[in-house]
N, C-alpha and C positions, 0 to 999 in steps of 0.2 A: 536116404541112409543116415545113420545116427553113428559119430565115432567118438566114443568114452576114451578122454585119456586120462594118465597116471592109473591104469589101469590094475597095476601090481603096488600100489599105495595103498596106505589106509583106507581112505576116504575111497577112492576111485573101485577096488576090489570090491567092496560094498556097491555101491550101485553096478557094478557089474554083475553081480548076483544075483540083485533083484531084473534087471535085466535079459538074464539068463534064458536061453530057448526063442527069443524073438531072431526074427527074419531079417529085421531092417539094421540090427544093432551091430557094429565091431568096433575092438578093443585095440588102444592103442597102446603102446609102453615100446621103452627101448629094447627088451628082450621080448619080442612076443612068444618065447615053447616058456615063458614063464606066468602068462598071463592064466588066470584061472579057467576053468574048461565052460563050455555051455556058450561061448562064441568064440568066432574069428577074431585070430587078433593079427596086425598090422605092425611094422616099426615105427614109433612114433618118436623120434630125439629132439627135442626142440635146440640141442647145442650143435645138430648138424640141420643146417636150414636148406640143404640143397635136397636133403632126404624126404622133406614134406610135400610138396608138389605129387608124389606116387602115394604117398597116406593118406592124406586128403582127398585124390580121386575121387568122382560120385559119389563125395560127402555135402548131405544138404542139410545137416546139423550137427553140429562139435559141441560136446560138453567140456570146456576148458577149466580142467581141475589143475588151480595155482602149481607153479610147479615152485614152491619157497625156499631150498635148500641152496639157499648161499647167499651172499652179499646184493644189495638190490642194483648195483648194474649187471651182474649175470644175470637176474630173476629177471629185470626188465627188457635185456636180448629176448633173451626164452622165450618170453609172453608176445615181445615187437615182431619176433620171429612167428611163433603160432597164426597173428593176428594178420602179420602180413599172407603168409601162405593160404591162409584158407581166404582171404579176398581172394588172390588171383586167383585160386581154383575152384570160383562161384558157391563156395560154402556159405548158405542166407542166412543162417543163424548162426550167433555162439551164446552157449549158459555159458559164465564165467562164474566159479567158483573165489568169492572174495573172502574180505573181512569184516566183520561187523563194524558201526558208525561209531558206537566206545572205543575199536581198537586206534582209533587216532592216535594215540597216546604210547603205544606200543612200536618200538626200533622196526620195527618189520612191516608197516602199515604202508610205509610209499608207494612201496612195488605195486601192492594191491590199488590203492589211487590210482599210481601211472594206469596199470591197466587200465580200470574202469574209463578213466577220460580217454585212451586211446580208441576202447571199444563206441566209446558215443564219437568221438569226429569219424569214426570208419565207415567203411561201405555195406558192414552188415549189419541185420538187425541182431538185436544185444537182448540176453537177460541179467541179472547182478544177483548171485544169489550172495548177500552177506551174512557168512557164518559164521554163529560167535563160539567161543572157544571151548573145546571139547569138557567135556564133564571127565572124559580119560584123560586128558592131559592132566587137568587138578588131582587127579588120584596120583598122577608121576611125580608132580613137581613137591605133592605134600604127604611125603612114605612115612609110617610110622616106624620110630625107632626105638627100641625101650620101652614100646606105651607110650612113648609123645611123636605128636606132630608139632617140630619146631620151625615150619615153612615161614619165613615173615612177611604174612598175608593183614599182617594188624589185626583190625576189625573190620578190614572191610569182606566184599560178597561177591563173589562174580556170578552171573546171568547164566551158568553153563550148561551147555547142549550137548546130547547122546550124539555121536557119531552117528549113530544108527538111524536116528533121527534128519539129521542132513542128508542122508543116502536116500532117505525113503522120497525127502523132498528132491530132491535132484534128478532120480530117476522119474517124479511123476513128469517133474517140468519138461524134462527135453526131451521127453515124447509127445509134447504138445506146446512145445516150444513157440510157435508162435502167438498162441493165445495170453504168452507174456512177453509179450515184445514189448522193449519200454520199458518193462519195469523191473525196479531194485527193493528184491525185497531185504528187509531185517530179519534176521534167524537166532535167535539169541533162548535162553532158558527161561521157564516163567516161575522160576524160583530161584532166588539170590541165593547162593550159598559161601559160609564163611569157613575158617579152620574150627572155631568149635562146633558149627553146624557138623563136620566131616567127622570132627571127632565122636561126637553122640553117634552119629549113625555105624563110625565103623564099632563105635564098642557094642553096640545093638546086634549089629550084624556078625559080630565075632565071638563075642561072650567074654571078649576079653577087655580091660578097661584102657581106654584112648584117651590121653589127655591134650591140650592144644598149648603148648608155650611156643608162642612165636620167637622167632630169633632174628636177626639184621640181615638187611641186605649184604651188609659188607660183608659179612660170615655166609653167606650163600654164593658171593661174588668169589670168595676165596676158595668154596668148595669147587666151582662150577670149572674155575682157572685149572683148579690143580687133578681134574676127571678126564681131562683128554680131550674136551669137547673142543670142535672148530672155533677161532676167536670169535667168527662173527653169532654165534650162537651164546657167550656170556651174556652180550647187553640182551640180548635175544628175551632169554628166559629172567632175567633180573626186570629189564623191567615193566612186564609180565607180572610178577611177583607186586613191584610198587604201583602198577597201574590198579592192581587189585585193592592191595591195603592202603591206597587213598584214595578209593569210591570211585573208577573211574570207568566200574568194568561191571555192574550193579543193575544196572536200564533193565529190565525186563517187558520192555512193550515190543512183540514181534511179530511175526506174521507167519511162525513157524504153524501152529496151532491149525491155521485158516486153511494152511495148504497142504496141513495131516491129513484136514477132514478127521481129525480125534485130539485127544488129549495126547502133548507129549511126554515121553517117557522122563520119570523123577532122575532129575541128576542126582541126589544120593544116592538111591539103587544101582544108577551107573556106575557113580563111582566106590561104592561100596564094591558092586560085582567086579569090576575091574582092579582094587587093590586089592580084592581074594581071588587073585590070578598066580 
């Protein structure tokens, strides 16, 4: 049996999806009358660890979709919590849903590391899937206002990936989960794209004209302060923002492609379709 968690997440809904009507599949999340229809779904809390021993049951593969919403000693519990539970309840595999090898550079990248090392000294076999950074994220972080995108992305490019794209990959792997045992793939876009890359496409795709004036970190650090957001989500997204615009998020050599079996979807299109949301 195969259990999908973050089930009612972004990422995880999606490969529930495509999932959808198999026999071997159920869905994990802490509300399951919330998780989407077409399987069984489970409680899955990684903040209550005594609850996973009964989720886990006659699971012989976990798809461990990062649970990232918070500070990396909570994320790192969650993940030591996951990793330990499904040992003791003979679960042989886990895909673990990472980060891409550029996001080293990114406040949020630890957690991801801890895991990964924790998954190699553990007792079950491991996949890595590293995913780089959504092609919908960049359409969030770089909204037009006025006719400009003033996101301070510089010149630089990020490598970014459809979501849709990660799901497709996701869901092939841990249903055949162990023909990648061992291995850590890179999932990154096979086109860099910058703020005037975003701007041409969305004034293409809108008919209306997008210009690109980047603007400072510190002007985004003071938007991000003064929006409500959790503290630990400023450095989050800022520096996100400078890992981009000083080339650090740009790599394009991945193994997304190899494990389509087709070409991947253009992140402009994505993030075109996604800022005309």
């Amino acid at each position: 049996m195969i259990l999908v968690t973050g089930a009612t997440g972004a990422l995880g809904s999606l490969v529930a999806a495509r999932l959808s009507g198999r026999d071997d599949v159920v869905l994990g999340t802490r509300d399951p009358q919330q998780a989407p229809g077409g399987l069984p779904a489970r409680r899955v809390d990684f903040d209550d660890p005594a609850s996973l021993a009964e989720a886990f049951a006659g699971v012989d593969t976990l798809l461990l979709v990062s649970a990232g919403y918070g500070e990396d000693d909570a994320v790192v519990a969650r993940h030591d919590a996951a990793i330990e539970a499904a040992e003791k309840a003979g679960i042989g595999h886990i895909v673990y849903t990472s980060l891409s090898a550029a996001g080293d550079h990114l406040t949020y990248a630890l957690a991801h590391r801890w895991t990964e090392r924790r998954l190699r000294e553990g007792g079950a076999s491991w996949t890595i899937l590293r995913n780089g950074l959504y092609a919908e994220l960049l359409a969030t972080l770089a909204p037009v206002v006025d006719g400009k995108i003033t996101a301070p992305l510089g010149q630089g490019r990020l490598a970014a990936v459809a979501r849709e794209d990660l799901a497709d990959v996701a869901a092939r792997v841990v249903v055949d989960a162990r023909a990648h045992a061992g291995r850590t793939y890179e999932l990154v876009g096979e086109e860099a794209v910058g703020g005037a890359d975003l701007a041409r496409a969305l004034t293409a795709a809108t008919g209306n004209a997008v210009s690109y004036e980047p603007g400072t970190l510190a002007e985004a650090r003071t938007a991000f302060a003064a929006s409500g957001l959790e503290p630990f989500q400023v450095p989050m997204l800022v520096t996100t923002y400078s890992s981009i615009a000083n080339g650090f998020m740009a790599e394009t050599e991945s193994d997304l492609r190899a494990l389509l079996g087709r070409a991947p979807r253009s992140a402009l299109t994505t993030i075109a379709e996604s800022a005309s949301r």
